[in-house]
Structure formats: structure tokens, C-alpha cells
C-alpha positions, -999 to 999 in steps of 0.1 A, spaced: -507 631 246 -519 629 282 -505 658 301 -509 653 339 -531 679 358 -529 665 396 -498 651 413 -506 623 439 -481 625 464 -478 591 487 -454 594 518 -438 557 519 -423 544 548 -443 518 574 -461 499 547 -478 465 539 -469 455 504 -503 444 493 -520 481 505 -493 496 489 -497 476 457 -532 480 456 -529 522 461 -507 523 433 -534 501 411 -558 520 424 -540 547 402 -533 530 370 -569 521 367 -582 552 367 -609 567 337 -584 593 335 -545 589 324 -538 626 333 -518 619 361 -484 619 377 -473 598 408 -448 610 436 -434 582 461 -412 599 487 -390 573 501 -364 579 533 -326 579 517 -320 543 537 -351 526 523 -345 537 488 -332 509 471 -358 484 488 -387 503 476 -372 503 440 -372 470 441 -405 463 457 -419 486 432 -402 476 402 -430 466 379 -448 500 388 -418 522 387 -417 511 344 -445 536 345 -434 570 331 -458 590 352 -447 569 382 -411 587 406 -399 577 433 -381 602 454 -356 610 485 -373 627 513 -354 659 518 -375 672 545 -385 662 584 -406 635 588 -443 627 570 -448 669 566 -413 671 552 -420 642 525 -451 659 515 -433 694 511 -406 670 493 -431 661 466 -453 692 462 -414 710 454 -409 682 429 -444 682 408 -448 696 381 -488 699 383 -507 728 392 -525 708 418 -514 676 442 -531 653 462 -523 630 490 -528 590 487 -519 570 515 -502 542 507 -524 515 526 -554 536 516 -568 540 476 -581 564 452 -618 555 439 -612 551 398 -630 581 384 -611 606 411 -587 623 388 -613 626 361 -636 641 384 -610 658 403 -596 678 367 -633 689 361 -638 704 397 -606 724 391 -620 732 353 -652 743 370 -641 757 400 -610 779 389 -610 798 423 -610 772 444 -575 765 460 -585 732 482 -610 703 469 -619 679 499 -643 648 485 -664 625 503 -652 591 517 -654 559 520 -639 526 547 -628 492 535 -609 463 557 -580 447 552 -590 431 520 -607 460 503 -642 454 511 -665 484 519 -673 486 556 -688 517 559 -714 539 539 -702 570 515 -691 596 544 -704 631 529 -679 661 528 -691 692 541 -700 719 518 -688 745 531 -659 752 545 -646 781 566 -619 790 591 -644 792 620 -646 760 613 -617 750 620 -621 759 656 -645 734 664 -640 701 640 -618 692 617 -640 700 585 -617 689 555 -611 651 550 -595 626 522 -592 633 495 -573 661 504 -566 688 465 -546 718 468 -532 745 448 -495 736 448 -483 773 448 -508 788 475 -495 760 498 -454 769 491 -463 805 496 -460 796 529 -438 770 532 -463 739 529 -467 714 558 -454 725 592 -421 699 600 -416 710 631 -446 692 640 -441 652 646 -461 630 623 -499 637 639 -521 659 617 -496 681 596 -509 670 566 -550 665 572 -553 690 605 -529 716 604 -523 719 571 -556 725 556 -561 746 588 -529 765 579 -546 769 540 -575 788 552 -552 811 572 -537 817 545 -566 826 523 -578 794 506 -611 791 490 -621 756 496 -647 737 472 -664 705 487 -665 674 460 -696 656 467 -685 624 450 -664 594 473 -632 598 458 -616 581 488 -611 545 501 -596 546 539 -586 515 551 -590 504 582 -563 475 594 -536 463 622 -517 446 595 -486 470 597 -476 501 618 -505 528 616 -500 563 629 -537 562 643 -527 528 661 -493 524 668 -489 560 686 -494 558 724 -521 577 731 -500 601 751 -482 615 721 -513 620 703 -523 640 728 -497 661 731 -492 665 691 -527 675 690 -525 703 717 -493 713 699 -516 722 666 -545 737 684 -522 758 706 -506 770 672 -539 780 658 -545 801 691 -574 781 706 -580 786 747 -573 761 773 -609 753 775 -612 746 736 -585 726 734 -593 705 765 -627 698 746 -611 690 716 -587 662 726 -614 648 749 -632 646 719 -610 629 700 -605 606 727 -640 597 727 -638 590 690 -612 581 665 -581 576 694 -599 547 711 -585 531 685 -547 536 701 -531 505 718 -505 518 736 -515 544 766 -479 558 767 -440 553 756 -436 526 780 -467 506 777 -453 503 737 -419 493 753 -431 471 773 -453 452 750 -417 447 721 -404 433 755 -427 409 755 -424 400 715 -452 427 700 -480 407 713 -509 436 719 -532 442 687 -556 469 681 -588 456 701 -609 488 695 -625 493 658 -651 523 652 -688 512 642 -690 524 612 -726 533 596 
């Protein structure tokens, strides 16, 4: 009675159990049931998250899957080959959807037929969902100058699933910085993507230490280098891309504990004692 219109596609590997229980909540309760859920488990985790997400999984519009690709881009390309929806969208499983995002989502696409990418406005919570942060507001519009400059496209991220296998979907040769909210959305407009701004917050992003965080648990040094990978692939100059990951330093990678591989081994040495001691001021 409910066909599903949007895939949400949640990459599940470093995870807190209450996040992830709370994303997938953050599902069932929505205004709209016209939905489907991808989980994309590695092969060697499999069986624990089938039993960690039992109760879930009795949902019919609820799969878990076996990653068959390379790393987070690879999981992603796993479940945009394995929907069955028109569109997907990406939920982070320590971060949640807000309730009326698929019903607002299916009227975007029903008004917006040539769009190929929604992007919506967002929102921060803490560890125990609390807002901490006003509604961030999506831009507008989007272009592929923009790209150049900023990264203009954040959660939630809504994509034409065919225009993105066209050309292959998320770039796995890249590690697991940015393929699936910098590059890839970067790699869209290359590729021709008309992009349509969603004004409403359809996105909770939490911010935590309680489990392994890309943002956080990367040394810095390899989000620098992941990050000049992408720009280099996009064909910015030196100059932009020295400005660019200064930037970023300046910004969201404060937030990085380790400096480099062997500041993160040195700190399991010492029994994992170093916690995230930056947080962004959020207004």
C-alpha cells in the first residue's frame, strides 16, 4: 500500500549502539511510511549487526547488506546498486533524520522533477539528542563554480540513483574523507546535476567522542592529505588548494586529536587516553 520513493542508505561499521538505534527510530517515526532502509555491513561484522539490530531488522522496509565495495564510498555504491528507489539518501548511523524528511523529501522530488540532488538544511544535537545549534540554512543555489571555493551541498544529501551509476557512483579509490559529502556531490555537478536546495532542517548531526568518528579519530595528517587528493582531482591549483585545507584547518579539523599516525599510536600505547578537547561554537 506504501510503495517506497527514497532509499536511505546508512554505512555501518564504527558505531555506538544507542546513535545507531536512535537513527534507525529516527526512521520508523516518520509522517511518511514511504520508505526503504539500506544497512551495509562489512562481511566479518555481519552476524553481530543482525543481532544487534534484530528488533529493527522484523521491519519489511528494513535490509541489511554485505559491503561489496572499498571502504565507506564502496558501501554507499553497495546500496545505491541494491535499491530499488528512484532516489537514495545517506543517514549516518550516529546522526538522524528529522520526522517529516521523507514526506517532504517525496514532494521536492514531485515538485521538482528535474532536480537530480536535494541538499536540506541542518541541524546539531550532543550526545543525548539535544539541539546545540540553530537550523543551519542550505544554500539555494548551487553551482559547479561553487564547488571551487566551499563545499556548498550538506546533509541531507538526495540523489538521483541513476545519474549517480552513470558514472560509477562514489569514487573508492579515495580513503574514507569526503567521497560521499565532498567529492561526490562535486563529482554530480560534473556530471550534469541540477541541484534543488530544501529549505526545511531535515538533518540532525551529532556531535560526540563516544565512539570512533571520522572527523575525530583521523590524525590530522591524513585528512590533509585525503583532502588534497579530491581537490587535486577536481583540477584546483596549488594555491587554491593550499587555501582550502588551511581553511579547513581553521574550522571543522580543529576538532582532530591525533596530529599524525604516530601520535594515534602512541596514545593506544598508552591505553586510549586522549579525548577530543576541541568542540566548534556553534550559533
Amino acid at each position: 500500500m506504501h510503495v517506497p520513493k527514497i532509499t536511505a542508505l546508512m554505512p555501518l561499521k564504527s558505531f555506538h549502539p544507542d546513535f545507531v538505534h536512535q537513527a534507525i527510530n529516527s526512521l520508523m517515526q516518520q509522517t511518511s511510511p514511504q520508505w526503504v532502509l539500506k544497512i551495509i555491513v562489512e562481511n566479518r561484522d555481519l552476524s553481530m549487526f543482525e543481532k544487534l539490530l534484530t528488533q529493527a531488522l522484523r521491519d519489511e522496509r528494513i535490509h541489511i547488506i554485505v559491503n561489496r565495495g572499498r571502504k565507506l564510498a564502496g558501501a554507499i555504491n553497495t546500496g545505491m546498486h541494491a535499491a530499488g528507489t528512484d532516489f537514495v539518501a545517506i543517514l549516518l548511523a550516529d546522526d538522524m533524520w528529522a520526522l517529516p524528511a521523507v514526506e517532504v523529501l517525496n514532494h521536492a522530488i514531485a515538485h521538482y522533477p528535474e532536480a537530480d540532488f536535494f541538499h536540506s538544511s541542518r541541524r546539531y544535537i550532543d550526545e543525548n539528542g539535544a539541539f546545540i545549534s540553530s537550523v543551519y540554512r542550505c544554500c539555494e543555489t548551487v553551482t559547479l563554480a561553487d564547488f571551487i571555493v566551499k563545499t556548498p551541498v550538506k546533509h541531507l544529501l538526495c540523489w538521483r540513483r541513476s545519474l549517480a551509476l552513470r558514472f560509477g557512483g562514489l569514487d573508492e579509490s579515495l580513503n574514507s574523507v569526503g567521497p560521499d559529502d565532498f567529492d561526490f556531490p562535486w563529482s554530480m555537478a560534473e556530471n550534469g546535476a541540477a541541484f534543488q536546495s530544501v529549505p526545511e532542517c531535515l538533518y540532525h548531526y551529532r556531535e560526540h567522542d563516544k565512539c570512533f568518528r571520522l572527523t575525530t579519530g583521523l590524525p590530522l595528517s591524513v585528512h590533509n592529505r585525503e583532502i588534497r587528493r579530491i581537490l587535486q582531482k577536481h583540477g584546483l591549483s596549488e594555491d587554491e588548494i593550499a587555501a582550502r585545507i588551511e581553511a579547513a584547518q581553521q574550522s571543522y579539523l580543529k576538532q582532530c586529536i591525533y596530529k599524525t599516525h604516530i601520535d594515534r599510536w602512541v596514545d593506544k600505547l598508552l591505553g586510549g587516553r586522549r579525548r577530543q578537547t576541541y568542540r566548534p561554537t556553534y550559533t
